[in-house]
C-alpha positions in Angstrom: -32.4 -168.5 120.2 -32.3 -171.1 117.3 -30.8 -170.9 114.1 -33.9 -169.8 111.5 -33.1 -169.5 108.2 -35.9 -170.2 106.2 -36.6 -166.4 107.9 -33.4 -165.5 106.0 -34.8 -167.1 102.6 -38.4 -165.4 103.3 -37.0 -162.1 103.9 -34.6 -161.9 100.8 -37.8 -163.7 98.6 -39.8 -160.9 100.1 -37.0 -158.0 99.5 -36.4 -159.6 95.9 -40.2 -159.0 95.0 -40.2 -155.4 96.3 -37.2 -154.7 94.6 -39.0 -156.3 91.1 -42.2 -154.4 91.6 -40.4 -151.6 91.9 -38.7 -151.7 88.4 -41.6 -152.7 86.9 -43.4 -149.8 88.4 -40.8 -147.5 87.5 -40.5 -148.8 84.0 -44.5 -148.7 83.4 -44.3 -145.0 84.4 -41.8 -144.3 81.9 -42.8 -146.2 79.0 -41.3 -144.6 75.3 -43.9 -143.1 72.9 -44.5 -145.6 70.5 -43.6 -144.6 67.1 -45.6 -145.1 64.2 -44.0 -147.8 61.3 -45.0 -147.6 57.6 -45.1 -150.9 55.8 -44.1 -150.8 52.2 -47.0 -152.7 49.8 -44.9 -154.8 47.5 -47.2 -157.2 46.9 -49.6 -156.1 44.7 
């Protein structure tokens, strides 16, 4: 059996996307409640 490793490269490319969707996923799903800001009007 040759020596592949651009099947090395595509695996970890492949496991490095899951593992980003993932996080991005999990982040989506637990967003913070925004919270409302009050500006001051100094300018009149």
């Amino acid at each position: 059996m040759k020596f592949r490793p651009w099947l090395f490269v595509t695996a970890a490319f492949l496991l490095l996307m899951a593992a980003w969707s993932s996080l991005i996923f999990i982040a989506v799903k637990h967003r913070p409640e925004s919270v409302p800001v009050q500006t001051s009007n100094s300018n009149p």
